[in-house]
N, C-alpha and C positions, 0 to 999 in steps of 0.2 A: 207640541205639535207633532200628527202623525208623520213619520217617515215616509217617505216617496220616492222610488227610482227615480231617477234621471230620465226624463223626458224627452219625447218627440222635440228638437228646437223648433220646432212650426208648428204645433200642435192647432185641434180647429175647432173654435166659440165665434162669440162676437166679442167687437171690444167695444163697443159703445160704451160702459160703462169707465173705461181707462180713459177712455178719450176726457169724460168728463173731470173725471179725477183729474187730467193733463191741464185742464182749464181752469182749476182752482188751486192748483200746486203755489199760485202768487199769496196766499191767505193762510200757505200751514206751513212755510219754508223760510229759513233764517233770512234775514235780510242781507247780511253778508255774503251769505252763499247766493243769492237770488241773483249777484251782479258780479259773484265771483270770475266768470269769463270774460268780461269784460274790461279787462284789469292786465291788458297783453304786457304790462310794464314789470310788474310784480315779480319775487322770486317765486317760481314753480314750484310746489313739491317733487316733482319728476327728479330725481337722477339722470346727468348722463346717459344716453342710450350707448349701449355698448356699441362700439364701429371696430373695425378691422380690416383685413385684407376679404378678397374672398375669396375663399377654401381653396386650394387647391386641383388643380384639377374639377372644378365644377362645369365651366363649359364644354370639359368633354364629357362629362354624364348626358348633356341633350345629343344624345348620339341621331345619325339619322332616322333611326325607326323612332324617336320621341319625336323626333323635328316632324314626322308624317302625323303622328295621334297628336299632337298638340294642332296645327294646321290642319286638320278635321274636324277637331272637338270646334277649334272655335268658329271656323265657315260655319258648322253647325248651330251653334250659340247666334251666329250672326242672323241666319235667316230665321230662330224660332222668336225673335224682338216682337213682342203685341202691336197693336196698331197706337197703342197710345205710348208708347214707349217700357212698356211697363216686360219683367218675364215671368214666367211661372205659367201652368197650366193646372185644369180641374181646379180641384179646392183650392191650390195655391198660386189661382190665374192673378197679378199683379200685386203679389206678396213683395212689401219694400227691402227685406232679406236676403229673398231670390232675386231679385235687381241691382242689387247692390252690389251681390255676389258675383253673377253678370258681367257687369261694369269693372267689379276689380280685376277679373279674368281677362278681358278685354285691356286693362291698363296692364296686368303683368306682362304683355304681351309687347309692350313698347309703343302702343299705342297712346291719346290723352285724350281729355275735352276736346274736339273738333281737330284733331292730330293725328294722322297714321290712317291706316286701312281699317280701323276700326274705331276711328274720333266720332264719327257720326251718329254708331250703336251707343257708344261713350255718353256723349252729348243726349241723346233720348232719354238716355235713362237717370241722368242726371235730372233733367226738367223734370221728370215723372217724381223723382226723389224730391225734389224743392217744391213742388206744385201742393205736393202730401205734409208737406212739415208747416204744421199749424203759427199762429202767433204764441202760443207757451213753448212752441220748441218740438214737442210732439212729431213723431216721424210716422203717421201709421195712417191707411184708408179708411174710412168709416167703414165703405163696403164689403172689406177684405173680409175675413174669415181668418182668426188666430187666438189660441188661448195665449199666448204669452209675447202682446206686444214689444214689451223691454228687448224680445229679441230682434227684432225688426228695428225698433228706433236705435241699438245698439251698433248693428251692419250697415244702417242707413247713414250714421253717424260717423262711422267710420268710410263708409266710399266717400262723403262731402270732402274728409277733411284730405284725405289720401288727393280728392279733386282739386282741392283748394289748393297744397302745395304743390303742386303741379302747373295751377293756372296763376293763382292770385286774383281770379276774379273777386269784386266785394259782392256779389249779389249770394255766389257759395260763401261766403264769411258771415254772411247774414244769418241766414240761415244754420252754420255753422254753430256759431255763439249762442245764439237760441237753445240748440238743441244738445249742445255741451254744458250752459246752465241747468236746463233740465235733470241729464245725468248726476252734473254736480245735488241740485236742490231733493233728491229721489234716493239718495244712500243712505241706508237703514242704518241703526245703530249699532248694530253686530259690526256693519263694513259694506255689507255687499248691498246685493240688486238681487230683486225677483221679476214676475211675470206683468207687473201694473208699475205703471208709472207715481208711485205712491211711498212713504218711507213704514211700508211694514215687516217685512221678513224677508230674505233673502236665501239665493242660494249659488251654487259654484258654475253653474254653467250659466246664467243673466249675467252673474258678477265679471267675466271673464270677458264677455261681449262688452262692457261697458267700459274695463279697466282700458281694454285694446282702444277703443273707440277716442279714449282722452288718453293716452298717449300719443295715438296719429294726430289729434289737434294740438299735443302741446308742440310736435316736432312738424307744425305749420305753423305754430307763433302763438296761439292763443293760450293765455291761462289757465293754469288748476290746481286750487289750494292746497296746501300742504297737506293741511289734516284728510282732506278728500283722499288723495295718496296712501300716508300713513293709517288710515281707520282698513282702508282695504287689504296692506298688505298684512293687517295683525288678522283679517277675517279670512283670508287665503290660507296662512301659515295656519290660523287656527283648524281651518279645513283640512289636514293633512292626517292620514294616518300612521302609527307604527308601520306599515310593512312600506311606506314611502308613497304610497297611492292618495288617491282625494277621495273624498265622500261627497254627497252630494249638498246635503243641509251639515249646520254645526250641528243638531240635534243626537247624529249619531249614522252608521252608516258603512257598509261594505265600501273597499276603493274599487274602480274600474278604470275600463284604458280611455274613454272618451275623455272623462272629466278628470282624470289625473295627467294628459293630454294638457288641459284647457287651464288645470292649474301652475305647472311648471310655465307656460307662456303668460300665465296674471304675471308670476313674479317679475318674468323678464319683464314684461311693460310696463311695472313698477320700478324697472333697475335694482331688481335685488339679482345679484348674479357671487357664483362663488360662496354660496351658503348653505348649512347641512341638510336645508330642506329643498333648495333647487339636487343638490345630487341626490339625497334618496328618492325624489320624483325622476330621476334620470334614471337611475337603475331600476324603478319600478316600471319605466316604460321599456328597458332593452330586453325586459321579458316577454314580450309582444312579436321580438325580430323573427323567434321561427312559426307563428301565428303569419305574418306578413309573406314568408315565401310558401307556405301553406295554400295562402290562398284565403284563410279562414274567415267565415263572415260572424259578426255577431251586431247588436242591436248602433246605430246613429255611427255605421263604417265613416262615410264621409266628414261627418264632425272630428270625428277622432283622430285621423288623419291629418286634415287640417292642419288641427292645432301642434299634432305629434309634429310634424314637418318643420312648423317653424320653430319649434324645440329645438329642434336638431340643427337648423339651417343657424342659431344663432349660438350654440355652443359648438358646431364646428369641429372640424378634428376627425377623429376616427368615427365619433359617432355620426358625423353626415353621412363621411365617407360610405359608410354602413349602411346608415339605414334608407339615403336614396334612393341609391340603385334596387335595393326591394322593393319599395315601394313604387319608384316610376314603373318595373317589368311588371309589379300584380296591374297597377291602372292599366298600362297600355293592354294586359290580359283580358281586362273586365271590358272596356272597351268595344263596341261595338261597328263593327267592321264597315259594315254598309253605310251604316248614317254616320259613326261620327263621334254620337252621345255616350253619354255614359247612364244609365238606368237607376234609378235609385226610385224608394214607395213615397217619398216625399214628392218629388214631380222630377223628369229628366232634363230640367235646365239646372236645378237643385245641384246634382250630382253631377252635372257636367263640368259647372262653374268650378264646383270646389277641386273635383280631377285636378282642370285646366293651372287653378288657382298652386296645387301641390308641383305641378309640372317644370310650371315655369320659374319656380321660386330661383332655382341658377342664374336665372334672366337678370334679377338685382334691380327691377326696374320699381316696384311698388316703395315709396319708398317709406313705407312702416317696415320693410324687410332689410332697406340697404344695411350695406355693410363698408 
């Protein structure tokens, strides 16, 4: 297979065709696997998620001038909400990634489902989320616009369940389960995930979206088979290059800071922690730190970030210590003054969300981040 950079995470086709593949996934997927969520009794493949105190000194990183740009971004987040509940604009107007993204920003904030100053934007986008998730599980709009659904049903997947433990509603479990079999019945043989809801090829940015996605469900209660776990963390590790970085496909591949990023946080949601390949992903990411007071932009800033953050936020230590305070002074820089948002070519609810989502991570409140 030819090599491919690392992609737009929201890139723009139809999916009509995934959607279909979504609705015959019951006719080419193990039977085992097909009912594996459903099985909350079972032992988990999951490890322990690693807990602790948290970090020292974190609550005074949200110094005032963060407490202003986070209580901007999100007023702002607040009033760009569609009419249907949905966020995203232009191409990526009710993108289920960008809602999701939304919503989780909205919850780091201390908010929940129908809870807090911002339950009710919570609550919208949740029903937009639940209204879109098919009977196969499926998390995507017909009408949307996205080459690489798995991204979407992956963040989608993950706000439900981030929702579910939170509320306990069973109508988000429903739904839930659904859509966490999916994942499970969709992992290719290598290990990972790709762009279709389908088990053909995979790569380290779908995979990373999906691995997170079913750890947040197994740390609401629901099931996920060992091997599911296991098959992933051998196609992660496999992902890894000599200089400590990730490539994109196992095919072969330069590392970069997005997806070497995206990989160190697979391991964590795998529970692999303290292993020669979580640190040389570490130290291939503290090469970045003068890149980050630089200011320096290069391709998918806000992915990369993301994920770097909660690198950091769960190895803790000198390396938060570090690498926070960088990164909160570049966002509240890039930030824009007047409105609030934060700009990105993906759409500015996109790049606001994930800011918002890097910001508040001291808050401890999401609880795929507690500690």
């Amino acid at each position: 297979m030819r090599q491919r950079s690392c992609p737009d995470p929201f890139p723009t086709i139809t999916i009509r065709l995934a959607l279909v593949a979504a609705l015959v996934l019951g006719s080419i997927a193990p039977q085992g696997a097909a009912r594996a969520a459903d099985k909350p009794n079972e032992v988990t493949g999951f490890g322990e998620a690693r807990h602790g105190k948290i970090p020292e000194g974190a609550a005074e990183m949200l110094n005032a001038e963060t407490d202003r740009a986070i209580n901007s971004g999100l007023a702002w987040l607040a009033r760009s909400q569609n009419s249907d509940g949905s966020y995203g604009s232009a191409t990526y107007r009710g993108n289920i990634a960008v809602t999701s993204l939304a919503g989780l920003a909205f919850m780091a904030s201390g908010s929940s489902p129908g809870r807090g100053p911002y339950g009710a934007n919570i609550d919208r986008a949740l029903v937009y989320v639940m209204e879109n998730t098919s009977p196969s599980g499926f998390i995507a709009v017909q009408a949307a616009a996205t080459h690489g659904p798995m991204y979407s049903h992956g963040f989608g997947t993950l706000f439900l369940a981030e929702a579910y433990g939170m509320t306990n509603r069973p109508e988000i479990r429903e739904k839930l389960q659904k859509a966490v079999r999916l994942i499970i019945d969709t992992q290719n043989n290598e290990g990972g995930w790709r762009y279709q809801p389908v088990r053909r090829d995979a790569d380290l940015s779908v995979t990373i979206c999906q691995i997170n996605a079913l750890r947040a469900a197994r740390n609401a209660g629901l099931f996920v088979p060992k091997e599911t776990v296991e098959n992933c963390i051998r196609y992660v590790k496999q992902s890894q290059n000599p200089d400590g970085g990730f490539r994109y496909m196992l095919q072969g591949g330069a590392s970069a800071f997005p997806r070497s990023a995206a990989g160190v946080v697979a391991l964590y949601s795998a529970a692999v922690y303290d292993t020669k390949e979580v640190e040389s992903g570490l130290a291939y990411l503290r090469q970045y730190m003068p890149e980050i007071k630089l200011g320096s932009r290069y391709s998918h800033y806000f992915y990369g970030h993301y994920y770097a953050a909660q690198a950091m936020w769960i190895r803790g230590g000198d390396d938060w210590n570090t690498w926070y305070p960088a990164i909160r002074d570049e966002l509240i820089h890039r930030q824009l003054a007047t409105t609030g948002h934060w700009p990105d070519s993906i759409c500015n609810e996109y790049g606001t969300a994930m800011a918002l989502i890097i910001l508040q991570m001291p808050n401890n409140f999401l609880p795929i981040f507690q500690r």
